[in-house]
C-alpha positions in Angstrom: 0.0 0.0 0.0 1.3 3.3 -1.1 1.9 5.7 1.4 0.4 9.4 1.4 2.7 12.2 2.6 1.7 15.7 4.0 3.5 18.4 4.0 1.6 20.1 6.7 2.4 18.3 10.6 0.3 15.4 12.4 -2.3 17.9 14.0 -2.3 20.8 10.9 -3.0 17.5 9.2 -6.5 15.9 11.2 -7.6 19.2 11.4 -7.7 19.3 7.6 -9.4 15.5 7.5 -6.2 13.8 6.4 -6.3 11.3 9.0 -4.5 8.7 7.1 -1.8 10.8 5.9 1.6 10.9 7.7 3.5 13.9 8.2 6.3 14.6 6.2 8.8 15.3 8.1 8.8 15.0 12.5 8.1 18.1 14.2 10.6 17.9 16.7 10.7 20.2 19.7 14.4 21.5 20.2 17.2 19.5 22.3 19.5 22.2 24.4 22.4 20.7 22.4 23.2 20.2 18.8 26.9 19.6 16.6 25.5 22.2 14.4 22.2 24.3 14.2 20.7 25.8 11.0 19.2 29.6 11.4 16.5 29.3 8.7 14.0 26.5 7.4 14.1 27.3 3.9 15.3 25.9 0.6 19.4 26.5 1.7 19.0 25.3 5.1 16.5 22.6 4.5 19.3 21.3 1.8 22.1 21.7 4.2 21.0 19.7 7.0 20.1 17.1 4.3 24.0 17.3 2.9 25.3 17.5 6.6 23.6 13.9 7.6 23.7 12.6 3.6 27.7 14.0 2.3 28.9 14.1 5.9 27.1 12.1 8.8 26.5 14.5 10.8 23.1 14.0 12.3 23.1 15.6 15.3 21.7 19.2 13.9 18.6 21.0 14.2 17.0 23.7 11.3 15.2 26.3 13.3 12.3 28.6 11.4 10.8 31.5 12.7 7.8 30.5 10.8 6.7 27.5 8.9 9.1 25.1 6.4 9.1 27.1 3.3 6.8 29.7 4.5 9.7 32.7 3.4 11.8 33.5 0.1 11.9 29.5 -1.1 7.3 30.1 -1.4 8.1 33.0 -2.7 9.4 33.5 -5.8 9.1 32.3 -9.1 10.9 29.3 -9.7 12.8 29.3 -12.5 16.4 27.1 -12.4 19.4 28.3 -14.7 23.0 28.7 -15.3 23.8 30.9 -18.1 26.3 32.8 -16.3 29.3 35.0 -17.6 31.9 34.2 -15.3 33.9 30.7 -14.7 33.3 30.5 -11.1 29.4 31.0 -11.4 29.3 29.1 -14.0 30.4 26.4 -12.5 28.8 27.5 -9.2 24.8 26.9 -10.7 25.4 24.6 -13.1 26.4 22.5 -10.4 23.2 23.3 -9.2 21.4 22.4 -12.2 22.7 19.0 -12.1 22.2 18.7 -8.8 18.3 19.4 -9.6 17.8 17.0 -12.3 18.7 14.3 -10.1 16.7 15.9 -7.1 13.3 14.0 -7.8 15.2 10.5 -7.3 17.4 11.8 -5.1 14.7 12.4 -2.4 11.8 10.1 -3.8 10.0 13.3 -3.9 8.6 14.8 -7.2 9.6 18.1 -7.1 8.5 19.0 -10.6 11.4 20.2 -12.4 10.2 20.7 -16.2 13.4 21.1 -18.7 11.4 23.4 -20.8 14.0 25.8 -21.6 15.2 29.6 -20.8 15.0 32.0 -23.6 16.4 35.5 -23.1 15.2 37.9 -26.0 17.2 40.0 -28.2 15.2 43.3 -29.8 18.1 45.1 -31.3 21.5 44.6 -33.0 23.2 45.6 -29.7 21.4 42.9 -28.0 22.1 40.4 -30.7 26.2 41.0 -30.2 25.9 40.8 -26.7 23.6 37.5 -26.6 26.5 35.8 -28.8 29.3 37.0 -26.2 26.9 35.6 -23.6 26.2 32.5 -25.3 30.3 32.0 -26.3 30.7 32.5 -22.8 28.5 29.7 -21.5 29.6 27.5 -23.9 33.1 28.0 -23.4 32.6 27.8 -19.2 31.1 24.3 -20.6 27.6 25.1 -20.2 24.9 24.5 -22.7 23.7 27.6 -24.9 22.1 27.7 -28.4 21.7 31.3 -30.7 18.2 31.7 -31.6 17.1 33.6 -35.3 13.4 35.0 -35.0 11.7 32.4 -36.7 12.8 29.7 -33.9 11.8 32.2 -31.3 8.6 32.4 -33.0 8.1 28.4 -33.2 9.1 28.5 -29.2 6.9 30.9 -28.3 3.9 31.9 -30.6 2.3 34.2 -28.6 5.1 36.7 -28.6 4.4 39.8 -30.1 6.1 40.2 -33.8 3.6 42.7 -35.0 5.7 44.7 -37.9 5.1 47.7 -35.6 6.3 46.5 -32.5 8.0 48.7 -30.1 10.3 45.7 -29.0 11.0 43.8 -32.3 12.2 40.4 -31.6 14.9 39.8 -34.0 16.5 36.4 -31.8 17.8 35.2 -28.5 19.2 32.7 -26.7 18.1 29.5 -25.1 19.6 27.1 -21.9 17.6 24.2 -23.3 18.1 22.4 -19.4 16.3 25.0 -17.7 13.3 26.0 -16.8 10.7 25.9 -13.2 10.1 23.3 -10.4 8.0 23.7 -7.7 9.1 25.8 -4.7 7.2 24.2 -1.7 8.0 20.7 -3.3 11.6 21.2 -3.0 11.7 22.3 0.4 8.9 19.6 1.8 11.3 16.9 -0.1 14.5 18.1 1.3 12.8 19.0 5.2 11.6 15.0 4.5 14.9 13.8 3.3 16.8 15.8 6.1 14.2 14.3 9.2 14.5 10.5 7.8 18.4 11.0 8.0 17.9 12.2 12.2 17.8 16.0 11.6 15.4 18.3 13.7 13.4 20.2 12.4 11.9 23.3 14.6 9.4 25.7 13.3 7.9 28.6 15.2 11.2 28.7 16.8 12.9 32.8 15.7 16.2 33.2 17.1 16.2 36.4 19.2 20.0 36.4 19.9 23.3 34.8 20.0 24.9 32.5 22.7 28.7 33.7 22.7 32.2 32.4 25.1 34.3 34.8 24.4 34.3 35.9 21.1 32.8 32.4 19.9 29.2 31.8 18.9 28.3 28.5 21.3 24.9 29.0 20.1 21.1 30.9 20.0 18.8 32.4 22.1 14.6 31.7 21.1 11.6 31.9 22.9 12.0 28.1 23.3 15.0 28.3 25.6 18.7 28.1 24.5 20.1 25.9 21.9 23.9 25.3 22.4 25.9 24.4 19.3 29.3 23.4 18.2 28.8 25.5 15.0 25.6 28.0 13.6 24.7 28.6 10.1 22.6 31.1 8.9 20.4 30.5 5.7 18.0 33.6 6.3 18.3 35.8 2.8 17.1 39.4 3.0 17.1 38.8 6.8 20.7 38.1 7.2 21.8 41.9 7.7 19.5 41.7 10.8 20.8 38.4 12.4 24.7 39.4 11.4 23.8 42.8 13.5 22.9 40.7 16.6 26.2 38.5 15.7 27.8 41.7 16.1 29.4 42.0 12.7 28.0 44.0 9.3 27.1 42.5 5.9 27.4 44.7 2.6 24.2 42.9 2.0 20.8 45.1 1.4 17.2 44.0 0.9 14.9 44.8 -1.4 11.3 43.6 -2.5 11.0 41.1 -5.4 7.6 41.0 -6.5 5.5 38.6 -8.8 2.2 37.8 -9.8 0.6 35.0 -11.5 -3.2 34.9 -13.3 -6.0 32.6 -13.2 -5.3 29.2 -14.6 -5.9 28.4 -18.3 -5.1 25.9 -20.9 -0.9 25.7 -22.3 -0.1 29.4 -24.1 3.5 29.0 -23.4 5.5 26.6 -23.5 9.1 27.7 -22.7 10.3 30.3 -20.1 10.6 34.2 -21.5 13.0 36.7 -20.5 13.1 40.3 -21.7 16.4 42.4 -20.5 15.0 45.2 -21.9 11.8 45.4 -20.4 13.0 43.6 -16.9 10.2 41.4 -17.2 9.9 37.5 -17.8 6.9 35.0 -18.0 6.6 30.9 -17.8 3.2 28.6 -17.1 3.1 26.6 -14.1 1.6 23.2 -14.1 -1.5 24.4 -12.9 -2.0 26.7 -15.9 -1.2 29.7 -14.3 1.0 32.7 -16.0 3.9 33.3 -13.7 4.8 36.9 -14.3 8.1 38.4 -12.8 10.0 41.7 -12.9 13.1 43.5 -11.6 13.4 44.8 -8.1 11.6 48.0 -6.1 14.6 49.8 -6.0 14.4 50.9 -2.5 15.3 49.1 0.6 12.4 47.0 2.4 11.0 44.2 4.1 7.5 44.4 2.7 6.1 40.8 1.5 3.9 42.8 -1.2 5.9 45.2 -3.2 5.5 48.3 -5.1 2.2 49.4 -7.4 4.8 51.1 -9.7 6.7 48.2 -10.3 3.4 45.8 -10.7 2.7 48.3 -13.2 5.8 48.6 -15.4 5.7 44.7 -14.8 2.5 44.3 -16.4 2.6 46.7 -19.4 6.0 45.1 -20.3 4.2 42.1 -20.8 0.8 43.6 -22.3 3.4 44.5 -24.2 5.0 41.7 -25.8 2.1 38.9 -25.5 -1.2 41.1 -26.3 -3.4 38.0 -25.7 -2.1 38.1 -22.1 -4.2 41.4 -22.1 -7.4 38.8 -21.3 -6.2 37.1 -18.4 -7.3 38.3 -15.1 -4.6 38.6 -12.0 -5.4 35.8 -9.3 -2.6 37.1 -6.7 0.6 39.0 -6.1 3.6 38.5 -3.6 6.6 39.9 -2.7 10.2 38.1 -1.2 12.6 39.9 0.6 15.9 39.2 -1.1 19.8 39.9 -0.2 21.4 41.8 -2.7 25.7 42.3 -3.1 27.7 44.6 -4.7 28.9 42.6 -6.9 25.7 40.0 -7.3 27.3 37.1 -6.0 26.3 35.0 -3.3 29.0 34.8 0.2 29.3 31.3 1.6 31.4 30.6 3.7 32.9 31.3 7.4 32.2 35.0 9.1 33.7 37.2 11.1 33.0 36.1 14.3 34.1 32.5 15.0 32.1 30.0 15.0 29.3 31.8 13.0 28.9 30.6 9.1 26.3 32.3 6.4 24.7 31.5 3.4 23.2 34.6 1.6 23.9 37.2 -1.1 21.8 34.9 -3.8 19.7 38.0 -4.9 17.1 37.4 -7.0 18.8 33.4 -7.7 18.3 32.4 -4.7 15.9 29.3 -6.1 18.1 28.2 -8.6 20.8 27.7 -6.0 19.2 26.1 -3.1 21.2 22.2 -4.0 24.6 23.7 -4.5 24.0 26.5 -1.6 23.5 23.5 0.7 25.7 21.4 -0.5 28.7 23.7 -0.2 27.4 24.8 3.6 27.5 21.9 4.5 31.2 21.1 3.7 32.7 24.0 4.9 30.1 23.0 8.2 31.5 19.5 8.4 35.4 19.4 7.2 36.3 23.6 8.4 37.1 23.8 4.8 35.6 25.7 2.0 34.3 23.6 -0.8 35.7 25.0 -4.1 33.1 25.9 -5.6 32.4 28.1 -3.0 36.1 29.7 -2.0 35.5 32.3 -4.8 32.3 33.8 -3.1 34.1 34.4 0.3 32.8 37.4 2.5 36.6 39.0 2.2 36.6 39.3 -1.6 34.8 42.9 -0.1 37.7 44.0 1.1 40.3 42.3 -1.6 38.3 43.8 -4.3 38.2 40.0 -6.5 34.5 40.6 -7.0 33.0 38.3 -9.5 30.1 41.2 -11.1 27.6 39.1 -12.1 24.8 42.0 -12.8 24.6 41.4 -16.4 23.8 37.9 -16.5 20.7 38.4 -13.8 19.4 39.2 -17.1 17.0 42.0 -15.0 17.8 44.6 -12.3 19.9 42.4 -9.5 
């Protein structure tokens, strides 16, 4: 007999009238000792707990959430996994990543919806063309797949495209990843939180950390409304929130949040079939599953922790895309969100030790932070277990700040970053 899995806990679950459907993961209340404990139940720390107790063996480690599993960034954002990247260390940095996902489902026996439709970046000028064949060389030569697109195989990708003769964004080509495309968010973070509890992980919601436990100059662990939770080592997988914790650490980040909105309409039959990007109107669309339009768009450029975002951002958002897909002009908005995400100078993410022993972070992913949640843990989780960064990650080290070896990865957000 085949059994049924909830992501929501034993009681959320009765309550609901899923009697005979067993939790996903154990809701464990917090021991006042752990090797290492995880600030932050999302994607990252969800998928470094799993790598500690999978890679590593170590077991003994609890993933505290001020809210629910999943309930921050990783529900809130729009899905979409990629690595067309300019630079050799990012490159290699989410392409790991992508290979990492497409793996994932079998990896965790948990279908987390990863559909290899594609990524298609649009070029509406000669300029753009140039620069979508430097980005595409680059790709290819970092040993990452890319293919140059002429109008007419943009067209076959994606009918619904406007090429009216009077366009105000003529689409004369592009460029396509062919392996990416979306997966779904909650699925990834309910497989990994399941994969992490099956291996003796803890997993602690409703549990915010409201300071640090120091010796000295050491972190020993966090303070919560739940007591004090003593730990060898503490990682922090929060995103836009990381400025806040590193404050109460007693350390700064160059790290600033912003609002990163999206929308998506009511559900309706397959119109597109591929993922869309625009550069130069900072928008980009893809269907989910369920038929709705997933509509993104570049940050409000102004510093915030508001889960909504701005109406003129929604607004440029949406007449970019009445814009280039007319039809879209029919559909009716079923909601709009906002995440809070941790932007960097240079666009890069920092992994890796901090300043203050002890103390390790995860953050910096900006508007990627999605697309990075395997590799993101993955690398965590070595530095967690061997004191060593991985080396994927020793290029996005919090000193490179005051070194100057930024790796500027701006252009190949592909929208404000």
């Amino acid at each position: 007999m085949r059994t049924r899995y909830s992501a929501w806990n034993l009681f959320a679950a009765a309550r609901a009238g899923h009697r005979d459907w067993a939790p996903a993961w154990r809701e464990a209340e917090p021991k006042p000792r752990y090797d290492v404990v995880i600030v932050g139940g999302g994607g990252h720390g969800l998928a470094t707990a799993y790598y500690l107790a999978k890679n590593h063996g170590v077991t003994n480690v609890a993933v505290i959430e001020a809210g629910w599993i999943g309930g921050g960034n990783t529900g809130r954002n729009t899905t979409i996994i990629r690595s067309n990247y300019l630079y050799p260390e990012s490159a290699a940095l989410y392409d790991f990543s992508v290979k990492l996902y497409e793996g994932l489902a079998q990896e965790l026996n948990f279908n987390i919806m990863f559909s290899q439709r594609g990524m298609m970046i649009l070029a509406h000028s000669r300029h753009d063309l140039d620069s979508h064949a430097r980005w595409t060389n680059a790709m290819r030569f970092n040993g990452v797949d890319a293919e140059m697109l002429d109008g007419e195989a943009v067209r076959r990708l994606a009918p619904r495209l406007n090429f009216a003769a009077g366009a105000r964004f003529p689409i004369l080509g592009g460029f396509i990843q062919r392996r990416g495309g979306p997966a779904r968010h909650d699925a990834v973070a309910w497989g990994y939180a399941r994969g992490a509890s099956n291996l003796g992980v803890d997993i602690v919601q409703n549990c915010p950390v409201t300071g640090f436990l120091k010796q000295g100059d050491t972190i020993v662990g966090v303070r919560t409304p739940r007591g004090e939770i003593r730990a060898d080592k503490v990682a922090m997988a929060v995103a836009g929130h990381s400025t806040v914790l590193a404050e109460m650490a007693g350390f700064r980040l160059p790290v600033t949040s912003y609002a990163l909105q999206a929308m998506v309409s009511e559900p309706v039959k397959p119109v597109l079939d591929t993922v869309v990007l625009s550069p130069a109107v900072g928008a980009y669309w893809s269907q989910s599953d369920k038929g709705e339009v997933v509509i993104g768009g570049g940050l409000d450029l102004y510093p915030s922790y508001a889960q909504r975002g701005s109406y003129a951002t929604t607004q440029q958002v949406l007449a970019a895309t009445l814009e280039l897909f007319p039809s879209f002009s029919r559909l009716r908005l079923l909601r709009q969100w906002a995440g809070i995400v941790d932007v960097v100078h240079d666009s890069s993410p920092i992994i890796g030790p901090t300043p203050v022993p002890g103390l390790y972070l995860n953050c910096g992913w900006g508007t990627g932070g999605f697309k990075a949640i395997p590799v993101g843990g993955w690398t965590l989780a070595h530095v967690l277990a061997t004191g060593r960064n991985h080396e994927l990650a020793a290029p996005f080290q919090l000193e490179r700040f005051a070194t100057g070896r930024l790796i500027d990865e701006a252009a190949a957000a592909g929208i404000a970053h």
